[in-house]
C-alpha positions in Angstrom: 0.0 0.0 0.0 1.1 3.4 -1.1 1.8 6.2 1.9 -0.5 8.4 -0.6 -3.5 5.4 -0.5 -2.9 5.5 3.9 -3.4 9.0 3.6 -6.6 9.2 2.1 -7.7 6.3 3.9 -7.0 7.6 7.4 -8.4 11.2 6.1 -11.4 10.1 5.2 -12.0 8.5 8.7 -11.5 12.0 10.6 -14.1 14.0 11.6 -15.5 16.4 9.4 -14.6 19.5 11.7 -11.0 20.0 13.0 -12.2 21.8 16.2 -13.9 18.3 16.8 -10.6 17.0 17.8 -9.4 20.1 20.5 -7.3 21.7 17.3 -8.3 25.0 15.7 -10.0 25.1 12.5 -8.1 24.7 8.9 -7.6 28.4 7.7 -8.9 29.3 4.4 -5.6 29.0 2.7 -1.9 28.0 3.7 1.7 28.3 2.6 5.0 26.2 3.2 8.2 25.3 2.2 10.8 23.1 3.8 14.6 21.9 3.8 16.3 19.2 5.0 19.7 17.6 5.6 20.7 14.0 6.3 23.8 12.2 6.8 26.4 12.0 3.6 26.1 8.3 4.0 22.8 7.7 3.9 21.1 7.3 0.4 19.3 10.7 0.8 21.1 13.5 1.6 18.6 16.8 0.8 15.0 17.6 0.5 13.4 20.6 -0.6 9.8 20.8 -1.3 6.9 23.5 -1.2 3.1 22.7 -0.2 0.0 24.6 0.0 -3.8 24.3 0.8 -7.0 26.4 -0.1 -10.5 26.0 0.5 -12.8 26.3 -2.7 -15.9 26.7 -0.9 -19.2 24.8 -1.0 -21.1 22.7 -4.1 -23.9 20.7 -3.9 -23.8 21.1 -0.3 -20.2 19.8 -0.3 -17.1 21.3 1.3 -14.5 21.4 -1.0 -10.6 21.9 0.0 -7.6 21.5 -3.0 -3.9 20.8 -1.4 -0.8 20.2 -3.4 3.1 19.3 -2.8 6.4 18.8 -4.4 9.5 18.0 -3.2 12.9 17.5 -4.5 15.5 14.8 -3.3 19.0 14.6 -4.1 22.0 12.7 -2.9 21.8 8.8 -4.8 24.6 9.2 -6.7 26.9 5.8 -6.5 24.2 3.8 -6.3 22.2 1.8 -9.4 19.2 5.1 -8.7 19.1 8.3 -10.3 20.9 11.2 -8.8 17.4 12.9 -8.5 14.1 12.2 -7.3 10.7 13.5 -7.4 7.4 13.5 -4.6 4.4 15.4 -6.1 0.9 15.3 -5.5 -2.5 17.4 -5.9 -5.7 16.1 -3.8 -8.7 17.1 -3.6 -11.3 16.8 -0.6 -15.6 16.8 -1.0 -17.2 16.8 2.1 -20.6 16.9 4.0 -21.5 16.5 7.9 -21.8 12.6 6.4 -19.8 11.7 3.7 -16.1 12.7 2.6 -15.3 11.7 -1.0 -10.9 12.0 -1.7 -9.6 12.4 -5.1 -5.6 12.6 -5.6 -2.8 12.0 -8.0 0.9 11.3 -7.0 4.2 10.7 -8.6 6.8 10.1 -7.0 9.6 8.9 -9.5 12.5 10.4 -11.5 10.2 11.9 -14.3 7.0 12.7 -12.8 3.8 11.7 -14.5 6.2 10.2 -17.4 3.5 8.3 -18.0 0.8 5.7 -16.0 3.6 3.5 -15.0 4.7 6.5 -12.9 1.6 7.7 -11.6 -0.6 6.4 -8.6 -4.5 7.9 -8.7 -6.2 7.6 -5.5 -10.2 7.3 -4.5 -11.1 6.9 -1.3 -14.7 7.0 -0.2 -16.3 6.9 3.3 -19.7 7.5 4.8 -20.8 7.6 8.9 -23.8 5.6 9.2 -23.8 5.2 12.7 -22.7 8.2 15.3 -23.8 8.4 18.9 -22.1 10.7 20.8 -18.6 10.4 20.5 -18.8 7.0 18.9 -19.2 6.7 15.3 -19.2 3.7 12.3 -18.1 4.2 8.6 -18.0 2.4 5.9 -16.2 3.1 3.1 -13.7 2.2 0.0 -10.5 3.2 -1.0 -8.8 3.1 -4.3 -5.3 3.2 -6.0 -3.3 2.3 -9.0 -0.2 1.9 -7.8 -0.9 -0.3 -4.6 1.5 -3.2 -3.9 -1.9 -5.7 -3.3 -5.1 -5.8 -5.3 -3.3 -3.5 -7.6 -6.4 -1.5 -9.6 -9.2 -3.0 -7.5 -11.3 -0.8 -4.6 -10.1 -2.1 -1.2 -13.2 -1.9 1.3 -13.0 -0.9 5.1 -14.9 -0.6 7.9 -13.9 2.5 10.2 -14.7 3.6 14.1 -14.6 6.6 15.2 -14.2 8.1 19.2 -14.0 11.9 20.0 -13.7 13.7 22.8 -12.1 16.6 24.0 -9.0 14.5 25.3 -9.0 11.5 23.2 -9.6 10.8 19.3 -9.3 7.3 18.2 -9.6 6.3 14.5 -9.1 2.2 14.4 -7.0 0.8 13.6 -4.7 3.9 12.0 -4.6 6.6 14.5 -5.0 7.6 18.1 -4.1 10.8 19.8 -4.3 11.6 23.7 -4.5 14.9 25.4 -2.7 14.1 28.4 -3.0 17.9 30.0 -3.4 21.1 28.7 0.0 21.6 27.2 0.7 18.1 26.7 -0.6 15.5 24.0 0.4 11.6 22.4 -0.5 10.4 19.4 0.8 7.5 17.2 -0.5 6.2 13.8 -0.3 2.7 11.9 1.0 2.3 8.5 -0.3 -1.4 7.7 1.5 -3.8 8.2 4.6 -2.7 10.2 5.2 0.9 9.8 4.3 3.2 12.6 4.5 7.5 13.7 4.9 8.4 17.6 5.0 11.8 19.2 4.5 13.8 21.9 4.0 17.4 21.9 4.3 20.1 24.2 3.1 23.8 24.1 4.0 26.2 26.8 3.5 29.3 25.3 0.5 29.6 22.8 3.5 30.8 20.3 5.8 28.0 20.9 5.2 24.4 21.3 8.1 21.7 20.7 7.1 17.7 19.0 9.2 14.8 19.6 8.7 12.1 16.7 9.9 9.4 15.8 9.5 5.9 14.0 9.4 3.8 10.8 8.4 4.7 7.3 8.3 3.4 4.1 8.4 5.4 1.0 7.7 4.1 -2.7 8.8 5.6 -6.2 8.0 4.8 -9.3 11.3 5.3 -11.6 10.4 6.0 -15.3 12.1 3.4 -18.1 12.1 -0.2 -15.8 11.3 -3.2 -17.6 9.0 -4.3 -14.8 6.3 -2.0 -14.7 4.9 -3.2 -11.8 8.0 -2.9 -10.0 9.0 0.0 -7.9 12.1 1.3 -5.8 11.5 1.3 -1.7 13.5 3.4 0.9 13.0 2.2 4.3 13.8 4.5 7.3 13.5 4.9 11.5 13.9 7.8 12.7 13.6 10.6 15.8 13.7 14.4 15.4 12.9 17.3 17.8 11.1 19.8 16.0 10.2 23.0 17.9 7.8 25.6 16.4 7.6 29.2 16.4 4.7 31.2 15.3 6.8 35.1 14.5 3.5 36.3 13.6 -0.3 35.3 13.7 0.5 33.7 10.8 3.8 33.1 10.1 5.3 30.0 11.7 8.7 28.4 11.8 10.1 25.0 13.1 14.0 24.3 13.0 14.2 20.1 13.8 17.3 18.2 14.7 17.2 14.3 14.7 18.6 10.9 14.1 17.9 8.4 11.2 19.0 5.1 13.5 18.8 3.1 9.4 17.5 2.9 6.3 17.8 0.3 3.5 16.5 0.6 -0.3 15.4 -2.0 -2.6 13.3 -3.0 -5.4 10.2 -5.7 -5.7 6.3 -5.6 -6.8 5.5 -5.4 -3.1 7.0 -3.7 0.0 8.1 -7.0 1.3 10.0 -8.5 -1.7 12.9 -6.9 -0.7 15.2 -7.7 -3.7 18.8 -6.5 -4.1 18.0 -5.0 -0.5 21.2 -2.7 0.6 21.7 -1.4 4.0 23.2 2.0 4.8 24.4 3.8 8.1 22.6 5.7 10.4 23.2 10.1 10.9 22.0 13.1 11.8 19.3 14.9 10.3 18.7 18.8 10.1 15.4 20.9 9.1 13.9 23.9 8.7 10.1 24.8 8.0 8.0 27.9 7.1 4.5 28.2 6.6 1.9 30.7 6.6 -1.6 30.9 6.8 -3.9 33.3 4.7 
């Protein structure tokens, strides 16, 4: 399963309203750009990418939101990858008080959107048909191309939903715990093995700090293999402090410091093939982040 299929999957089971969950509402539109370092050794050494988000308003009672990314890695040179990589992506969000509808595309591969073979479009489909106070049932389906099972077909799921001012629970991907007033846990699931945790901490209301770490898996497509249905997998785990400053009533920056622990890359039709799989040291890792809100 793609990161860009979880996503959509674990979106569409959140509540309709951000405030539902203790957090302020999405602003109308938002701005941000990042840069990262890594260790020389490791396979990638920068990242640079720009996102955005904007609501479009409503139609047909529907709450529509459009979000978009790109990001640039370099740093593969002396391996058998290209020297430069690719992470795009534009989604699109339909929602009423019961249903959420997710459109996206994504490409991440040398040459983005080369052609199918390096595209992955997403559908992901949920509906609440059960909700008594903080408890609620969905239903729903989700959809993607480049999925490394049931490649093509929709992939049905049955959702629950808890909510309450200190605790949100979305089963089986997400859970999040306010533990005081200045102090909350979460952790998320990427099926089968891959897994977020954090704790964050907000003193001031201008300045809060997040300790993450964990395991991730990301997938690219690379444009001219004779497999189509093969694609290129970097494996990582990981912890980063990332404290967060808000200059302005919009403006906000977070400088981050961590560790990658390891990472390993490899090729195969699934995530667990694991062919040709090559190991690489762990290092540092240094960031900076700005965004802004409209």
């Amino acid at each position: 399963m793609t990161r860009f299929a979880l996503f959509l999957a674990v979106l569409a089971l959140c509540p309709a309203g951000a405030a539902a969950q203790g957090r302020p509402p999405a602003p109308a539109a938002s701005l941000g750009t990042s840069i990262s370092y890594a260790s020389p050794d490791g396979l990638i050494t920068r990242r640079a990418g720009v996102n955005g988000e904007a609501a479009l308003g409503r139609a047909a009672g529907l709450a529509l939101r459009l979000s978009a990314s790109a990001e640039h890695l370099r740093g593969l040179g002396g391996t058998p990858f290209p020297e430069e990589l690719y992470k795009t992506g534009l989604r699109l969000t339909a929602e009423s008080k019961r249903d959420r509808l997710l459109l996206g595309v994504e490409s991440n591969s040398d040459r983005p959107y080369h052609s199918p073979a390096e595209t992955d479009l997403g559908l992901t489909y949920s509906r609440t048909f059960s909700e008594k106070g903080p408890h609620a049932w969905l239903w729903g389906f989700t959809y993607s191309t480049r999925r490394s099972f049931l490649r093509g077909m929709p992939f049905p799921f049955i959702g629950y939903r808890y909510v309450t001012e200190k605790v949100t629970i979305i089963a089986p991907f997400m859970a999040r715990w306010q533990a005081a007033k200045k102090l909350s846990f979460s952790a998320s699931l990427q099926p089968p093995k891959y897994f977020r945790l954090a704790a964050a901490w907000r003193p001031l209301p201008f300045a809060s700090a997040e300790l993450e770490g964990g395991t991730a898996l990301e997938q690219y497509l690379l444009s001219g293999r004779p497999d189509k249905g093969e694609a290129f997998y970097y494996e990582i785990s990981y912890l980063t402090l990332k404290p967060s400053v808000y200059l302005s009533r919009r403006l906000q920056v977070t400088p981050s410091l961590g560790w990658q622990f390891k990472s390993s890359h490899y090729t195969g039709t699934r995530y667990d093939d694991r062919n040709a799989r090559t190991r690489l040291p762990g290092g540092p890792l240094l960031s900076f982040a700005a965004k802004y809100d409209f």
